[in-house]
N, CA, C and O atoms as a Tinker XYZ file with bonds, in Angstrom:
   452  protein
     1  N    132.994000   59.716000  129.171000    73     2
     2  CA   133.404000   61.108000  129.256000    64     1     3
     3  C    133.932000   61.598000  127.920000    63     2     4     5
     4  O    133.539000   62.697000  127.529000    81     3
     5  N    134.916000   60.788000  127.059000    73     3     6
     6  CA   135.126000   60.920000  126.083000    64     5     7
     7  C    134.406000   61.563000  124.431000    63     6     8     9
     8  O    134.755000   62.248000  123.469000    81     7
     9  N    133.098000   60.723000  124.981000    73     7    10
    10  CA   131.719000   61.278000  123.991000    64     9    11
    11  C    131.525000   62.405000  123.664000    63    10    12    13
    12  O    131.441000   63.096000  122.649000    81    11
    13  N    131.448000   62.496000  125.093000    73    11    14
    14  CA   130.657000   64.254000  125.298000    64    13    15
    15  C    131.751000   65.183000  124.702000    63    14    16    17
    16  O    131.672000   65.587000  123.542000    81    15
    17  N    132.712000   65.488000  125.480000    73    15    18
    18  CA   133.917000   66.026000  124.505000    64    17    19
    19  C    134.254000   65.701000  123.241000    63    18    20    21
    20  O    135.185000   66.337000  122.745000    81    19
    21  N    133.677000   64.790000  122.539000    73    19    22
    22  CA   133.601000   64.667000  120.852000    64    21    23
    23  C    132.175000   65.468000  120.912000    63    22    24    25
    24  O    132.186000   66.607000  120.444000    81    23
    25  N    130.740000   64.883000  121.542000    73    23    26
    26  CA   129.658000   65.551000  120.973000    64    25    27
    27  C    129.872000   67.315000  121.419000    63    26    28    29
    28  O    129.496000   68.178000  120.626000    81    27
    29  N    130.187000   67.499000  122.081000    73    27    30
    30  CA   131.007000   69.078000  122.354000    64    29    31
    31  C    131.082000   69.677000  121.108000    63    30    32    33
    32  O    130.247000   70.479000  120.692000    81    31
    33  N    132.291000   69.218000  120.362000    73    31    34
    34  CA   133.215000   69.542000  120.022000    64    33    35
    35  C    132.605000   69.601000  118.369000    63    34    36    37
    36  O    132.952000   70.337000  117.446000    81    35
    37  N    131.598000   68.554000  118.414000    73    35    38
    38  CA   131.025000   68.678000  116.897000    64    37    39
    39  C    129.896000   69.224000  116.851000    63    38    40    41
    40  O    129.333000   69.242000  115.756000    81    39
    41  N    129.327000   69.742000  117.850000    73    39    42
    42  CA   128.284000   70.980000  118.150000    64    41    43
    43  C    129.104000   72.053000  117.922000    63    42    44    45
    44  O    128.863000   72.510000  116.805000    81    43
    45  N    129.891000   72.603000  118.441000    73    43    46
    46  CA   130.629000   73.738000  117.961000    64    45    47
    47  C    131.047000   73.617000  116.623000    63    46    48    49
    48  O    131.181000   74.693000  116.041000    81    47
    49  N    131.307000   72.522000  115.929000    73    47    50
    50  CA   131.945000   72.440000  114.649000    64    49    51
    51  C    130.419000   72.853000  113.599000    63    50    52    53
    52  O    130.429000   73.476000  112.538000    81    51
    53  N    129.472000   72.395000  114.164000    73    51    54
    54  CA   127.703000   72.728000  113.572000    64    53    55
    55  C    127.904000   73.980000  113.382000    63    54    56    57
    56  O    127.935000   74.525000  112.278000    81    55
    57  N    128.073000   74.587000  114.602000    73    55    58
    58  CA   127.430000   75.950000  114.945000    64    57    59
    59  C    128.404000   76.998000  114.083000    63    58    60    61
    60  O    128.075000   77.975000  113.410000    81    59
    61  N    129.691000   76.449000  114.342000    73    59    62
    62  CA   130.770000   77.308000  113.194000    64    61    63
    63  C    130.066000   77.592000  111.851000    63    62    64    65
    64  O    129.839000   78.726000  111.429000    81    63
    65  N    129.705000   76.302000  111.147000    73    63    66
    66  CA   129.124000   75.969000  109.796000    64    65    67
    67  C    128.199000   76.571000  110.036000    63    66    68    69
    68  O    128.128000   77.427000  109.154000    81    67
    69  N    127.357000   76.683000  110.736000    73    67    70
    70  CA   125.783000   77.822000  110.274000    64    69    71
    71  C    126.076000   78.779000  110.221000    63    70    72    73
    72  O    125.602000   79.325000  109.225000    81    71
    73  N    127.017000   79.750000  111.135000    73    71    74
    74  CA   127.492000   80.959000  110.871000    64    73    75
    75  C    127.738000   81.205000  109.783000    63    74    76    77
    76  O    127.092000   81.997000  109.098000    81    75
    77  N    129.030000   80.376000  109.299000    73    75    78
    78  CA   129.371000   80.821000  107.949000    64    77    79
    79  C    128.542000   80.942000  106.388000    63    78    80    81
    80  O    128.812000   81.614000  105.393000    81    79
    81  N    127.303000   79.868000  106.709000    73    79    82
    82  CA   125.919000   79.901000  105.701000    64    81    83
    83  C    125.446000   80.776000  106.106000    63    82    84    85
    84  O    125.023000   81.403000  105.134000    81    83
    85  N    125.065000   81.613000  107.562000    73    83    86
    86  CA   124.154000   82.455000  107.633000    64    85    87
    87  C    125.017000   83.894000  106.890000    63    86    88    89
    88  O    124.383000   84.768000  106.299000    81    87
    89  N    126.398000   83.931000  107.036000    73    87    90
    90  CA   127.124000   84.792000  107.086000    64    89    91
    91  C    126.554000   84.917000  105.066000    63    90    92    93
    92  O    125.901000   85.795000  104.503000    81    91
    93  N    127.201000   83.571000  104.491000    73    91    94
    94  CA   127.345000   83.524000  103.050000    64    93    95
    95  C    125.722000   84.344000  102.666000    63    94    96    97
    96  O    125.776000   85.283000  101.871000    81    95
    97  N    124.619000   84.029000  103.133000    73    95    98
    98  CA   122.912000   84.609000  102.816000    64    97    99
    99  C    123.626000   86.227000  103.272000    63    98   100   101
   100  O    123.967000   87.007000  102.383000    81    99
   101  N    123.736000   86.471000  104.308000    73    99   102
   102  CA   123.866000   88.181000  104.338000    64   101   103
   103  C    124.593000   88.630000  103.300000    63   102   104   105
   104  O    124.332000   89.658000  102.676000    81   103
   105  N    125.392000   87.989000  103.112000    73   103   106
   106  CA   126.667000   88.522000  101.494000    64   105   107
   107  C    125.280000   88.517000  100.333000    63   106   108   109
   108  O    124.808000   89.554000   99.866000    81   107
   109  N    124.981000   87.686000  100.142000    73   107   110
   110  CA   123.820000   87.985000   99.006000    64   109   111
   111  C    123.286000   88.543000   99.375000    63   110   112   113
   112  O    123.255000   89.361000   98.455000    81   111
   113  N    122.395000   89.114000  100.418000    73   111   114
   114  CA   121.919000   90.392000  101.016000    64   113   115
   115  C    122.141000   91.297000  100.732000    63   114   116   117
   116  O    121.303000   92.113000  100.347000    81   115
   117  N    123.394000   91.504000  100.816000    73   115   118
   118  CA   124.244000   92.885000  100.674000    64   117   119
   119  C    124.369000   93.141000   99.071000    63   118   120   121
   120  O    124.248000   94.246000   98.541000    81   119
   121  N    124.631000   91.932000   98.405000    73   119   122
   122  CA   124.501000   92.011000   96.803000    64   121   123
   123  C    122.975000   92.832000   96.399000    63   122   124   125
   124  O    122.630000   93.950000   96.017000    81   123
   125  N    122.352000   91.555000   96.735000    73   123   126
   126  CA   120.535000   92.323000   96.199000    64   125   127
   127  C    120.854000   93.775000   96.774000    63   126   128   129
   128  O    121.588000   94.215000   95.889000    81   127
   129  N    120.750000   94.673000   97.631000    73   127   130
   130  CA   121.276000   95.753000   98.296000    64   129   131
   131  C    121.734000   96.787000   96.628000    63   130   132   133
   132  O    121.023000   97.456000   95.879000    81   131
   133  N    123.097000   96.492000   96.611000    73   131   134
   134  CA   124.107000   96.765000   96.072000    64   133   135
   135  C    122.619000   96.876000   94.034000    63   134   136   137
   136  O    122.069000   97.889000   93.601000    81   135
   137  N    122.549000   95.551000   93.502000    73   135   138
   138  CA   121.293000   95.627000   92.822000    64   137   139
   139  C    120.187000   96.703000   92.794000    63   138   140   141
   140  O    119.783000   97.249000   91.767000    81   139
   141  N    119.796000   96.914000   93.904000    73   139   142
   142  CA   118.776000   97.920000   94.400000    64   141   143
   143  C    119.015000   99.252000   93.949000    63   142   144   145
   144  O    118.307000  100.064000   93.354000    81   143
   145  N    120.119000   99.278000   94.354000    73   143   146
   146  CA   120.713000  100.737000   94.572000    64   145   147
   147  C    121.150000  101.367000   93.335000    63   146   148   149
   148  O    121.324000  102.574000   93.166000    81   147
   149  N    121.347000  100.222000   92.296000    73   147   150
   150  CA   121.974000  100.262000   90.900000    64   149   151
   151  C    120.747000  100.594000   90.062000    63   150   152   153
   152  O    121.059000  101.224000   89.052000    81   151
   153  N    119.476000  100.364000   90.179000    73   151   154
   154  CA   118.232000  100.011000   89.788000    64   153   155
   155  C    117.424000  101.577000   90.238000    63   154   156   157
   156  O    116.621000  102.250000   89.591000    81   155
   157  N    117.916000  101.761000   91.376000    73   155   158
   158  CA   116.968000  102.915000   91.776000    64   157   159
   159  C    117.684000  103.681000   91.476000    63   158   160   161
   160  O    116.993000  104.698000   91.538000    81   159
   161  N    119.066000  104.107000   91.034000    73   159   162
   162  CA   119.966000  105.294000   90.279000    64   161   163
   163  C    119.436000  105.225000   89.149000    63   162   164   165
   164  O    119.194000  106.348000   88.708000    81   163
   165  N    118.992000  103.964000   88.123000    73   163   166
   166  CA   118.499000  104.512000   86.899000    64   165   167
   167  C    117.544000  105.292000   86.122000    63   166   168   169
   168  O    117.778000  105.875000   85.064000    81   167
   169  N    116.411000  105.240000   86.778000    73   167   170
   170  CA   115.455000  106.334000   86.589000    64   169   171
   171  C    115.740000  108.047000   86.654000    63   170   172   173
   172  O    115.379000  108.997000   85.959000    81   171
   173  N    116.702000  107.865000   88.040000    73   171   174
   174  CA   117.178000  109.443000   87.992000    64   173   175
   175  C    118.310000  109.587000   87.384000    63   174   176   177
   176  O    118.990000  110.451000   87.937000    81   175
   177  N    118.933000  108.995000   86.257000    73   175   178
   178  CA   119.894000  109.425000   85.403000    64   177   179
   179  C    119.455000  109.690000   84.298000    63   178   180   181
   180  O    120.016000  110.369000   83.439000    81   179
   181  N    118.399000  109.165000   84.234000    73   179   182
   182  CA   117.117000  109.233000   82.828000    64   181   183
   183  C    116.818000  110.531000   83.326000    63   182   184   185
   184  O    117.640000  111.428000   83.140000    81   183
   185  N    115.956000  110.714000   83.818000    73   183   186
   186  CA   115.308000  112.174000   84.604000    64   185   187
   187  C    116.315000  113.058000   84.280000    63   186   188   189
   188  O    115.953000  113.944000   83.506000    81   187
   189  N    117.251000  113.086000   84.566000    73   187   190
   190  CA   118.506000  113.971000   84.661000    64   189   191
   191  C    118.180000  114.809000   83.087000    63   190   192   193
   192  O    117.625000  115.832000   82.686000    81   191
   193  N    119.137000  113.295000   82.395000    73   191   194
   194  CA   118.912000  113.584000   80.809000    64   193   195
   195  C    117.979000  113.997000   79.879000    63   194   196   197
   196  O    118.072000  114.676000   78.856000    81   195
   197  N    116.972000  113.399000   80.494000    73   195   198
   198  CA   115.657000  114.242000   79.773000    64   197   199
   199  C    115.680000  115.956000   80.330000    63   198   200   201
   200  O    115.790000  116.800000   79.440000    81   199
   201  N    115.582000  116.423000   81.729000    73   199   202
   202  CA   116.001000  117.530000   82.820000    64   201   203
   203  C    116.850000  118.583000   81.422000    63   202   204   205
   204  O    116.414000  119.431000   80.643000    81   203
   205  N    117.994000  118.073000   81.615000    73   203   206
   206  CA   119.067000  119.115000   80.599000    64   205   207
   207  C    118.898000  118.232000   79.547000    63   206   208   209
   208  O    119.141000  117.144000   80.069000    81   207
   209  N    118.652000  118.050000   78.475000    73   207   210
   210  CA   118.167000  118.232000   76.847000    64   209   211
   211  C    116.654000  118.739000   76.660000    63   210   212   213
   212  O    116.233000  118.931000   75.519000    81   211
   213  N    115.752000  118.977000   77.896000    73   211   214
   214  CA   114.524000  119.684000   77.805000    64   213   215
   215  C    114.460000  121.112000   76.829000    63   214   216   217
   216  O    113.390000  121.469000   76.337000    81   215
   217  N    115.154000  121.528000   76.712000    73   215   218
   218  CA   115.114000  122.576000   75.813000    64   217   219
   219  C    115.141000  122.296000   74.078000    63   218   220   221
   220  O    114.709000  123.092000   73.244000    81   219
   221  N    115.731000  121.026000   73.803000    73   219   222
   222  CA   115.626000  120.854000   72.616000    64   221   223
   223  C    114.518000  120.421000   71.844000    63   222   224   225
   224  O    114.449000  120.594000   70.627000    81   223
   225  N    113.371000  119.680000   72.751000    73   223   226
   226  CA   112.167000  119.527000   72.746000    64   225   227
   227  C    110.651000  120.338000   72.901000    63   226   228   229
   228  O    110.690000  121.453000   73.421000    81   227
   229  N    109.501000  119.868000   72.517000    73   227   230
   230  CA   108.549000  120.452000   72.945000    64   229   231
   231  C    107.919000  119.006000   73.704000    63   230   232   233
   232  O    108.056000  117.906000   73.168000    81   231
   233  N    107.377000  119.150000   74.724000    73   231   234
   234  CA   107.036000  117.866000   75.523000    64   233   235
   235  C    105.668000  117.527000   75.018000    63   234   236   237
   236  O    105.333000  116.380000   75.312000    81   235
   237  N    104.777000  118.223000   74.328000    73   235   238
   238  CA   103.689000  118.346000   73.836000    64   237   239
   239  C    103.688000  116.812000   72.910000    63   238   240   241
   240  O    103.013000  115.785000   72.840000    81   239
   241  N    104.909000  117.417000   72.280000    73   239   242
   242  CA   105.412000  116.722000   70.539000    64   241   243
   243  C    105.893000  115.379000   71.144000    63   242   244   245
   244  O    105.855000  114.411000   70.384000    81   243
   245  N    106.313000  115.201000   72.328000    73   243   246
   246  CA   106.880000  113.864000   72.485000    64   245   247
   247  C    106.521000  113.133000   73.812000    63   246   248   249
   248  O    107.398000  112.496000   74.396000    81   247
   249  N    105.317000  113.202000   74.280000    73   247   250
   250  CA   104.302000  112.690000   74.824000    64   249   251
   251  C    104.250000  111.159000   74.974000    63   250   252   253
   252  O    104.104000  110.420000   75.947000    81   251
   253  N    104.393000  110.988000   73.882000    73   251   254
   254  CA   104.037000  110.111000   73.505000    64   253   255
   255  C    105.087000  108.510000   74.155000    63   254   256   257
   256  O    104.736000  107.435000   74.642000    81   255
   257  N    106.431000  109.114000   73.825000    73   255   258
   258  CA   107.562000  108.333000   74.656000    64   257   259
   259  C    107.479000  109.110000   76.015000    63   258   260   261
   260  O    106.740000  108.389000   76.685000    81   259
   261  N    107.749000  109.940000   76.614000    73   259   262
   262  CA   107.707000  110.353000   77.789000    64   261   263
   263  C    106.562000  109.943000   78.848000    63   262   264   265
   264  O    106.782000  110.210000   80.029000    81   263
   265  N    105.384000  109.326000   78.503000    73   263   266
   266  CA   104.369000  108.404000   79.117000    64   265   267
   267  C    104.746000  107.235000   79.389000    63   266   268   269
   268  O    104.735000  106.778000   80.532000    81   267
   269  N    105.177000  106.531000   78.233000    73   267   270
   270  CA   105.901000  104.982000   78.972000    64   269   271
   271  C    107.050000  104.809000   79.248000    63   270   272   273
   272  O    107.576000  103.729000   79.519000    81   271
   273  N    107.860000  106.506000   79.179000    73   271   274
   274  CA   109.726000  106.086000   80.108000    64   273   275
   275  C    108.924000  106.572000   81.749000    63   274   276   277
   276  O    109.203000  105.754000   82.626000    81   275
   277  N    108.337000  107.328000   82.062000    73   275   278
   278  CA   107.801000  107.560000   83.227000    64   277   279
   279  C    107.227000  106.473000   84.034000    63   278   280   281
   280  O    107.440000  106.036000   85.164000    81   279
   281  N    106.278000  106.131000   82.892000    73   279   282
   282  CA   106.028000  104.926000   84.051000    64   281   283
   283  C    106.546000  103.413000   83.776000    63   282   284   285
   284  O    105.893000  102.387000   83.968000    81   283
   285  N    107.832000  103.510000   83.295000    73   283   286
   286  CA   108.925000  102.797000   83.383000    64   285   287
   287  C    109.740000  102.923000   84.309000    63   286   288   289
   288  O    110.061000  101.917000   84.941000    81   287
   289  N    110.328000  104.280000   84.659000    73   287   290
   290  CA   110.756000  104.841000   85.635000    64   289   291
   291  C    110.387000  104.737000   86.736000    63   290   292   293
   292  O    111.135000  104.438000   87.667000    81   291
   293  N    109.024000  104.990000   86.852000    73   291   294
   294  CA   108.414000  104.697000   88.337000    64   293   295
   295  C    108.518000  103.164000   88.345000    63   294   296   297
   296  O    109.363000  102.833000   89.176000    81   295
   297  N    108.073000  102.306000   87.843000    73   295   298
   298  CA   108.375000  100.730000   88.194000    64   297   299
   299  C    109.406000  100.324000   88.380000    63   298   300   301
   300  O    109.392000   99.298000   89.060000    81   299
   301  N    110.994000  100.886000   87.881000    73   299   302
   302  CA   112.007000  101.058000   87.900000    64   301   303
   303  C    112.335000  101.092000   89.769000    63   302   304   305
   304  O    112.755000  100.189000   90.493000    81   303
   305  N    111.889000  102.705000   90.147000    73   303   306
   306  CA   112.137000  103.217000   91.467000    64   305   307
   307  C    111.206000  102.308000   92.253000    63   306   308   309
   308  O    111.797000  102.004000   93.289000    81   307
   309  N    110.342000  101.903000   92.220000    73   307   310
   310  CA   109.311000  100.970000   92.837000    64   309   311
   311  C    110.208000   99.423000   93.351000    63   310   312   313
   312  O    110.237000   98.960000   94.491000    81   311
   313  N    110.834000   98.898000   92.192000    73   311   314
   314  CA   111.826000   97.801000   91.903000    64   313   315
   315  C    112.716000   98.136000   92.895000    63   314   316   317
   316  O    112.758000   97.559000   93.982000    81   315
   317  N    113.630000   99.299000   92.474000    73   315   318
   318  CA   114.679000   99.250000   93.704000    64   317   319
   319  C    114.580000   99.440000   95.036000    63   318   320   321
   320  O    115.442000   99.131000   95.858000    81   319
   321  N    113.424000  100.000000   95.281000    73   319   322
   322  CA   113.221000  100.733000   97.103000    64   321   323
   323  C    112.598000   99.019000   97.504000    63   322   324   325
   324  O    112.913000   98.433000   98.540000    81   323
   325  N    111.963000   98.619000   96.762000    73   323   326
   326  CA   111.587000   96.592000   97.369000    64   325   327
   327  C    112.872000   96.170000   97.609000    63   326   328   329
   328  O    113.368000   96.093000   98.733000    81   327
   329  N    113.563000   95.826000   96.314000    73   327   330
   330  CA   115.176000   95.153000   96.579000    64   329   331
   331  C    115.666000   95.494000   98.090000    63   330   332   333
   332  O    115.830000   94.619000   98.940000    81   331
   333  N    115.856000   96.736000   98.289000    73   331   334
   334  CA   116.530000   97.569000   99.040000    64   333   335
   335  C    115.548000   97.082000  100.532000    63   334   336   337
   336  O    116.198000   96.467000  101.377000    81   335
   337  N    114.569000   97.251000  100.739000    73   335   338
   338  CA   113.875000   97.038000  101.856000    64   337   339
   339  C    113.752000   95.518000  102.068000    63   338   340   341
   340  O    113.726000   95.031000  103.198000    81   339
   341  N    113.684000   94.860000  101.052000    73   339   342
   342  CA   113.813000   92.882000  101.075000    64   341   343
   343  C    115.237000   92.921000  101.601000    63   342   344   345
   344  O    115.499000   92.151000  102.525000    81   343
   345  N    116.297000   93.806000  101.081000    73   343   346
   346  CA   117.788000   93.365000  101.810000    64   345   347
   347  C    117.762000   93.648000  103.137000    63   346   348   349
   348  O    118.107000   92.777000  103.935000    81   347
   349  N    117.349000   94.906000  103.572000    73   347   350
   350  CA   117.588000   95.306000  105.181000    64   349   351
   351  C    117.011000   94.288000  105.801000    63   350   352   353
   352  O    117.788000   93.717000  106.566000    81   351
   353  N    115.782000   93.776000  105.755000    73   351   354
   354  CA   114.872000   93.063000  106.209000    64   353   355
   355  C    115.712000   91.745000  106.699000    63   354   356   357
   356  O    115.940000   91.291000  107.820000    81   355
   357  N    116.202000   91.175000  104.905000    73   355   358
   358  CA   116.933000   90.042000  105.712000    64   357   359
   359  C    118.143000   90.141000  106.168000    63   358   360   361
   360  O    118.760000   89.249000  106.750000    81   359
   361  N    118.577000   91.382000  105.886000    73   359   362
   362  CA   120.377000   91.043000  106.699000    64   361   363
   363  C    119.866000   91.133000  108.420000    63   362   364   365
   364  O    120.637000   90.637000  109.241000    81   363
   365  N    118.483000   91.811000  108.949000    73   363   366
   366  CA   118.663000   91.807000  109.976000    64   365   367
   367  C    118.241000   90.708000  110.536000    63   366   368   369
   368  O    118.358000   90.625000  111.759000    81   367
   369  N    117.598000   89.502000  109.723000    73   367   370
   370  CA   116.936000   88.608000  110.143000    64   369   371
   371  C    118.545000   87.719000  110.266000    63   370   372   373
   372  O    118.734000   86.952000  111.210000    81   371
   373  N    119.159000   87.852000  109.649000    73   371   374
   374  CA   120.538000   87.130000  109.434000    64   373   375
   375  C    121.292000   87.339000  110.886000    63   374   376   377
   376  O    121.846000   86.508000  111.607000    81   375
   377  N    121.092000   88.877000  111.059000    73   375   378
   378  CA   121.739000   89.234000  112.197000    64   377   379
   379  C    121.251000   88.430000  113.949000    63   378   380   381
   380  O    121.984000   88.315000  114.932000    81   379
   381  N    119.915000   88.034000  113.811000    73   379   382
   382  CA   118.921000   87.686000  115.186000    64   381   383
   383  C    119.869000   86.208000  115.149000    63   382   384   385
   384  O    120.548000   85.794000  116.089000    81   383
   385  N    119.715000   85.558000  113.816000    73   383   386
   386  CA   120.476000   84.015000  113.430000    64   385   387
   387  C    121.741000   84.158000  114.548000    63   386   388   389
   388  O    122.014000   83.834000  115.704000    81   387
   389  N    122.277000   84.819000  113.472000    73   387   390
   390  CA   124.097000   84.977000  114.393000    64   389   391
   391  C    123.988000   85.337000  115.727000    63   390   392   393
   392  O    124.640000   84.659000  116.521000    81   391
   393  N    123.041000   86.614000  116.330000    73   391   394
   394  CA   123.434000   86.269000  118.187000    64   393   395
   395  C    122.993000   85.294000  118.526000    63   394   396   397
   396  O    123.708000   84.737000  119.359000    81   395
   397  N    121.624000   84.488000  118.143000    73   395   398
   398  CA   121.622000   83.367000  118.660000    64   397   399
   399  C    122.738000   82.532000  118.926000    63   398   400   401
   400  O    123.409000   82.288000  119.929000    81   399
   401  N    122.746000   82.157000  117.727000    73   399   402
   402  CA   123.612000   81.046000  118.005000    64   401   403
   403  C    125.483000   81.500000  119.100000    63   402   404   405
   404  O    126.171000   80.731000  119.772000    81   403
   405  N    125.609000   82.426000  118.917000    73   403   406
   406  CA   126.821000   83.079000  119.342000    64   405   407
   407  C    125.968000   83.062000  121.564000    63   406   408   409
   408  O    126.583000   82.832000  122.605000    81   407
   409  N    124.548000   83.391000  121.372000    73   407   410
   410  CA   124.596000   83.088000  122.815000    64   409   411
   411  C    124.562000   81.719000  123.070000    63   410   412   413
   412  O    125.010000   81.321000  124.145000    81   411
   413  N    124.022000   80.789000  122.116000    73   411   414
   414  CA   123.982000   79.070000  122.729000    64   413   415
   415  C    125.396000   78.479000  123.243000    63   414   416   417
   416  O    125.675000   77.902000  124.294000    81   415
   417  N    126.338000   78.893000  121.918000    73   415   418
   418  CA   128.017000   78.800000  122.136000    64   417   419
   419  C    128.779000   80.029000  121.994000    63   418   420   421
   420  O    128.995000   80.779000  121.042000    81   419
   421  N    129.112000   80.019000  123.175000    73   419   422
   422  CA   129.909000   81.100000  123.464000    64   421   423
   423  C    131.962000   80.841000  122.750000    63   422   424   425
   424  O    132.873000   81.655000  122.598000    81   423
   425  N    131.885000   79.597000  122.555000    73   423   426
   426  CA   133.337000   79.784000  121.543000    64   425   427
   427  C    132.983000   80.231000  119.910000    63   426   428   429
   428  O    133.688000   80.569000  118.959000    81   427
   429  N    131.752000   80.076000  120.081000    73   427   430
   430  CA   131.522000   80.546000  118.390000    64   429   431
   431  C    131.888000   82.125000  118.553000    63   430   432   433
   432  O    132.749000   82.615000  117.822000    81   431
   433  N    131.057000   83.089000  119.754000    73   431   434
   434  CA   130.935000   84.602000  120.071000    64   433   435
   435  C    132.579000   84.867000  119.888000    63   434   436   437
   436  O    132.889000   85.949000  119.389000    81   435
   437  N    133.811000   83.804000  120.317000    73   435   438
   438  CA   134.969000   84.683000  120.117000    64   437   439
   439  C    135.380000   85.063000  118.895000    63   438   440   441
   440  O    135.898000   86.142000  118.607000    81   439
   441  N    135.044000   83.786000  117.883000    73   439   442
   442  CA   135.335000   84.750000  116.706000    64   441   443
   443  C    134.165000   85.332000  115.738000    63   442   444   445
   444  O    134.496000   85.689000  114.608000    81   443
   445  N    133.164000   85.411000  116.038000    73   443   446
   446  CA   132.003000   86.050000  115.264000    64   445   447
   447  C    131.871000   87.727000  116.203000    63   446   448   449
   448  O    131.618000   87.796000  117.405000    81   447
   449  N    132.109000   88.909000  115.306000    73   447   450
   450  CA   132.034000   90.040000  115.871000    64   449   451
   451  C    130.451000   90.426000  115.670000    63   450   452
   452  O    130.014000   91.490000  116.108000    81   451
């Protein structure tokens, strides 16, 4: 009888520990996220700046850079909306992890919200 209440007891001690790895992957989740979001603001702060100093220019005359910040820019915004859609993707895959296991053991569900 003794066993089982150790093997119990170190199944729950498992299941604690995966949480907290599955938990630690969503935190980097949320980082790449956070990355994304930093990545896809840069193009439109460029935009911006080019936007208001447009008057000091003729776009004709400077063509020439404004072709490869554009489609810098777009690979830029391309870059962050992936990041951003690779994070949702896995925090929710993170999320299916955690009810599982929270329905196998239900002492894990008291403290995992």
């Amino acid at each position: 009888m003794m066993s089982s209440e150790n093997e119990k007891t170190e199944n729950v001690s498992i299941a604690i520990n995966e949480v907290q790895l599955i938990l630690a992957e969503k935190r980097t989740s949320l980082a790449l996220m956070r990355t994304g979001i930093a990545v896809l603001a840069l193009p439109l702060s460029v935009l911006s700046v080019l936007i208001a100093t447009s008057k000091y220019y003729n776009v004709l005359h400077v063509l020439h850079f404004l072709v490869p910040l554009g489609i810098l820019n777009l690979l830029l915004t391309v870059l962050g909306i992936y990041l951003i859609i690779r994070s949702i993707n896995r925090m929710r895959h993170y999320d299916r992890l955690v009810r599982r296991i929270k329905a196998e053991f239900s002492l894990v569900a008291k403290f995992v919200d």
